[in-house]
N, C-alpha and C positions, 0 to 999 in steps of 0.2 A: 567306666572311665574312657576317655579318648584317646586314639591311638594317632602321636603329631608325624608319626614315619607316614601313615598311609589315608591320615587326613579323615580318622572315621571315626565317629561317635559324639558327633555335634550336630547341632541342629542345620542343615544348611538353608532353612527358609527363613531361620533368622540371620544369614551371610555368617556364620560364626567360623571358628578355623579353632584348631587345636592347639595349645602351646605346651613346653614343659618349662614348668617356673618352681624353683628350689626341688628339683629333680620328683615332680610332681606334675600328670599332663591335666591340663583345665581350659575349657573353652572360652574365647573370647573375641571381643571383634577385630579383625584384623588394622591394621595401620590407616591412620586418617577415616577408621568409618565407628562412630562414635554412635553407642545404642540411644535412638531415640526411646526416648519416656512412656509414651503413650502406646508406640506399638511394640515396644522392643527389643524391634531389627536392627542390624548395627548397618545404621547407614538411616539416609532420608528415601524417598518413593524411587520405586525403578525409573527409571529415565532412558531419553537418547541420544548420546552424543550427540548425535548429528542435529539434533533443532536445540538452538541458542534458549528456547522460551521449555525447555523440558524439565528443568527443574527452576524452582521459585529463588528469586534475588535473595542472597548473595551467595546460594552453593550452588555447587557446579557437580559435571555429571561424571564421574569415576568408576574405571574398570574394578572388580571386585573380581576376588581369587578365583571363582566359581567362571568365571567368562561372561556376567552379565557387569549391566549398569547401575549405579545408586549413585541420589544425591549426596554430597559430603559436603560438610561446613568448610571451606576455605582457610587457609593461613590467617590465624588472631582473631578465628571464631571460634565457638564451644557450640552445643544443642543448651539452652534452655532445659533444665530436667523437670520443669513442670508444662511448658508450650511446646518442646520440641524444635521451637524456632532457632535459628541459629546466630545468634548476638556476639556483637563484638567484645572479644578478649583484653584487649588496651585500653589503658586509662579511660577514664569518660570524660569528657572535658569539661571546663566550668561554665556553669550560668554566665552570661556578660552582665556588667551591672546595668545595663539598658538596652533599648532598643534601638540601635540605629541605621544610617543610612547603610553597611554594611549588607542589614537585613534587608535590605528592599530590594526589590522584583518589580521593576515599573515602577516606582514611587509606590507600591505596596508592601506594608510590614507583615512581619511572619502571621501565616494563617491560624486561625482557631485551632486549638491543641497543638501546636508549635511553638518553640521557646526562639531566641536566641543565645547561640551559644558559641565560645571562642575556644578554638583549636588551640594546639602546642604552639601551632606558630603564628599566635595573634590574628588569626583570620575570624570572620565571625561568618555563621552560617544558621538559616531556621531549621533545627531539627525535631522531631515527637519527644511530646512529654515522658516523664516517666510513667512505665505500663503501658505504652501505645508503641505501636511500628507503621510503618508508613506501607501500607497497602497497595495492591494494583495499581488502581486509582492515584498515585502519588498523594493520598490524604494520609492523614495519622489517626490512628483506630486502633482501640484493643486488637489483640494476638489472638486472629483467627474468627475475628468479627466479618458480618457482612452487609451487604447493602439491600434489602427485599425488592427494590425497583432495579435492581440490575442483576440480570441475567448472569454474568459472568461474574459475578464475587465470587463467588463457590468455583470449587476446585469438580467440573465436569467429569475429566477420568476417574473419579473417586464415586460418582453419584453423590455429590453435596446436596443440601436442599440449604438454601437461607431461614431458616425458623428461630423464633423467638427461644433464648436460653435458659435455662432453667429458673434460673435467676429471676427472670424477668424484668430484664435491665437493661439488656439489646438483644440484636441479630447475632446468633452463629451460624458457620455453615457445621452440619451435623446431620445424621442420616436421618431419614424418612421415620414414623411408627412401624412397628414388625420389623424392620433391619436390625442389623447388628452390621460392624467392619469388623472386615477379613483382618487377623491377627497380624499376620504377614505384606499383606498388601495395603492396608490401612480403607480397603472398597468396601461402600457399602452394598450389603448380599440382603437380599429378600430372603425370609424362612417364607416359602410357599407351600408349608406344612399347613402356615397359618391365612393361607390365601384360597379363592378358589381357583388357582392358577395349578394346581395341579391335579393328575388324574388319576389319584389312585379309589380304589374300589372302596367301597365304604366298610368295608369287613376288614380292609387290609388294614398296616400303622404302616404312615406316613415316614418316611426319612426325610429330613433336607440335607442337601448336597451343596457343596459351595458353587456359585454360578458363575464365577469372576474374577 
């Protein structure tokens, strides 16, 4: 069990904190950092304040008990508990029953995988279908999709690669063959157990080591 006086006996590479709840201590994540699904840190990737583009549209970059930085979903977002992504908490607004001038951008109506759709307060605006979010790229694209002719879809600090998804239905960014991602960091680590990138003697067993 954890002890919540001296803050010990939780994970801290999952940002977790101790509490006591119905005179009972159990870990869990602390305030506004909400356990991502797929890596199940509580909070989104480390970050830096200090650069605007450090964590992904629309969470932002938060102090965490420990003294470091994570992203956190914002006021009237949640995580997604099967993407991770961070989607808005508030009503969704309705379909408009047409398309119109509202929608236009230069005398152009909403783009391919875009709806028109009107706010609370009668305004109309193109926004992604359902099951797509609007990417880098301001396009609208499944959650965590990518683009193979562009460099930068994939998430770099992570080692993404753009590859074909299991499925065989689009691009995800997703680690390389022989990878795996860091539990904690969500990066992807080479086993160079299984590469010839390491050197050990042929007689010895190999470890891998996290590299990242």
């Amino acid at each position: 069990a954890c002890n919540p006086n001296t803050q010990t006996g939780c994970d801290r590479s999952l940002n977790e904190i101790c509490v006591e709840e119905n005179g009972k201590p159990r870990c869990q994540c602390p305030k506004m950092f909400q356990r991502h699904p797929l890596t199940h840190v509580c909070g989104g990737d480390l970050c830096n304040p200090q650069v605007l583009t450090s964590c992904p549209h629309p969470e932002a970059c938060t102090a965490t008990p420990f003294g470091n930085f994570r992203c956190t979903c914002p006021e009237d977002y949640a995580r997604d508990m099967r993407s991770g992504v961070c989607v808005s908490t508030k009503e969704k607004p309705q379909i408009a029953d047409q398309v119109d001038s509202d929608c236009s951008n230069g005398g152009q109506k909403c783009a391919d995988g875009e709806q028109c759709v009107r706010a609370a307060d009668g305004s109309h605006h193109c926004a992604c279908g359902s099951g797509m979010e609007r990417n880098l790229n301001g396009k609208c694209a499944r959650p965590g999709s990518c683009d193979p002719n562009d460099a930068n879809s994939c998430d770099q600090r992570k080692r993404e690669h753009c590859l074909m998804h299991p499925s065989g239905n689009y691009y995800a960014c997703q680690c390389s063959a022989g990878e795996h991602r860091h539990p904690a960091t969500d990066i992807c680590l080479r086993n160079e157990c299984l590469t010839a990138e390491n050197d050990c003697d042929r007689s010895a067993r190999c470890i891998d080591t996290d590299d990242g």
